[in-house]
C-alpha positions in Angstrom: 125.2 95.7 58.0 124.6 99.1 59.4 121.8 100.1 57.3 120.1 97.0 57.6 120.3 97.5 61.3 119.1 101.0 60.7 115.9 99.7 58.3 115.2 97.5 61.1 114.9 99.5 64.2 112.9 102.4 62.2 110.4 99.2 61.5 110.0 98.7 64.7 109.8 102.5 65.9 107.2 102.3 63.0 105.5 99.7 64.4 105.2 100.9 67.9 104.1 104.2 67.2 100.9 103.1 65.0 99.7 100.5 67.9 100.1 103.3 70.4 98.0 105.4 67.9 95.4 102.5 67.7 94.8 102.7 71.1 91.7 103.6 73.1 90.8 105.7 75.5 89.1 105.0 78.7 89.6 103.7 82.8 90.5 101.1 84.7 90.2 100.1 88.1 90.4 96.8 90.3 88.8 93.9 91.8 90.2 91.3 94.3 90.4 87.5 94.8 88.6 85.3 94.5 88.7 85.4 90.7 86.4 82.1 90.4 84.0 81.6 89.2 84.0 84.2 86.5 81.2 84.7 83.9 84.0 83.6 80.7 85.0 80.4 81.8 82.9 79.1 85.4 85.4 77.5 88.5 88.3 77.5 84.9 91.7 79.1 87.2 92.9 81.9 84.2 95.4 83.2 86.7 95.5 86.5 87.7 96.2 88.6 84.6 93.2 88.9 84.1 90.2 91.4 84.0 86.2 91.9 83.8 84.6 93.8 80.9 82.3 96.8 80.8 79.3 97.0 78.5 81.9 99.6 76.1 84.0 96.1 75.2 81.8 93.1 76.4 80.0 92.7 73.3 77.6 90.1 74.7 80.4 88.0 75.8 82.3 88.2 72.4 85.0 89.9 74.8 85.2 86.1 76.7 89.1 85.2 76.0 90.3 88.7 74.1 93.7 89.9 75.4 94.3 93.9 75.9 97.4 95.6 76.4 96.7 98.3 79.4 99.0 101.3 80.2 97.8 103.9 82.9 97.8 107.4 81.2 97.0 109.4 84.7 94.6 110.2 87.8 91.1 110.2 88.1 91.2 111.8 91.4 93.9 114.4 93.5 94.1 111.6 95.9 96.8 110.1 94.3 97.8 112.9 91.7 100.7 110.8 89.5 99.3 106.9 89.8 101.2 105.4 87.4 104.3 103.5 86.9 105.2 103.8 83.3 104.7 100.6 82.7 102.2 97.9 80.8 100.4 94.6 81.0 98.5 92.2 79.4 95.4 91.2 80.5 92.9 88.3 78.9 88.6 88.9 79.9 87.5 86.6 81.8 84.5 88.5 83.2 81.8 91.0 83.1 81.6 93.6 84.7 78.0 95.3 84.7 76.1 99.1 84.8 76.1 100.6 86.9 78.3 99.0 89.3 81.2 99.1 86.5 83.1 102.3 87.3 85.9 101.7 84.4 86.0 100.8 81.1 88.0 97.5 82.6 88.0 96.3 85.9 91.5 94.4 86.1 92.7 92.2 88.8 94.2 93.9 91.9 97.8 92.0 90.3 97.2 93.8 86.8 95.9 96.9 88.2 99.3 97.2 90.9 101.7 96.2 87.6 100.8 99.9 86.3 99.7 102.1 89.5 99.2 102.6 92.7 96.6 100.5 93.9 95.5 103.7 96.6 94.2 105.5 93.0 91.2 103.5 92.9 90.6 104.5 89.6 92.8 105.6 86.4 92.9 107.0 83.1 94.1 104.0 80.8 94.8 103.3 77.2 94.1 100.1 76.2 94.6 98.1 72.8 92.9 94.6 72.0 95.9 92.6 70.6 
């Protein structure tokens, strides 16, 4: 029994390590309510896991309903040197977020965005992985 329990967990270790390799690289930062309507899905409520697209992932609107894991990786700025909260979430795109207004690669909800930093950042180094 303890060798299959052994087999199993380096699976998983496995497992975890090539999604984290997988990952891309870019920012994030936030927008605030109202969330409606959004260019995806019109007056549609998604909640508020949810984020807008840049032209790098937007993919004339192919990007409409795709979920991404995001986990801040760091500052942008020194106005908030150590942003992050070691923690992840999952967002689904429900908008777009156009050049050159767009300063991120994703612009997530100010709910998603405070899940993994400090909201005062602005901006943050992400990693992000379409799951």
């Amino acid at each position: 029994m303890g060798v299959v329990i052994r087999a199993l967990i380096m699976v998983i270790m496995a497992i975890s390590m090539a999604s984290d390799a997988d990952a891309a690289q870019g920012t994030a930062t936030f927008y605030a309510p109202p969330y409606v309507p959004s260019s995806c899905n019109g007056y549609q409520n998604d909640g508020v896991m949810i984020a807008a697209a840049s032209d790098a992932i937007w993919d004339n609107r192919a990007a409409c309903g795709r979920t991404y894991r995001v986990k801040c990786t760091g500052a942008t700025n020194l106005g908030v040197p150590q942003p992050c909260k070691g923690t992840n979430v999952v967002v689904k795109i429900v908008d777009y977020c156009p050049s050159p207004a767009c300063r991120g690669t994703i612009d997530l909800s100010k709910e998603a965005f405070s899940k993994i930093a400090d909201p005062d950042a602005g901006k943050i180094k992400i990693e992000y992985t379409n799951i």
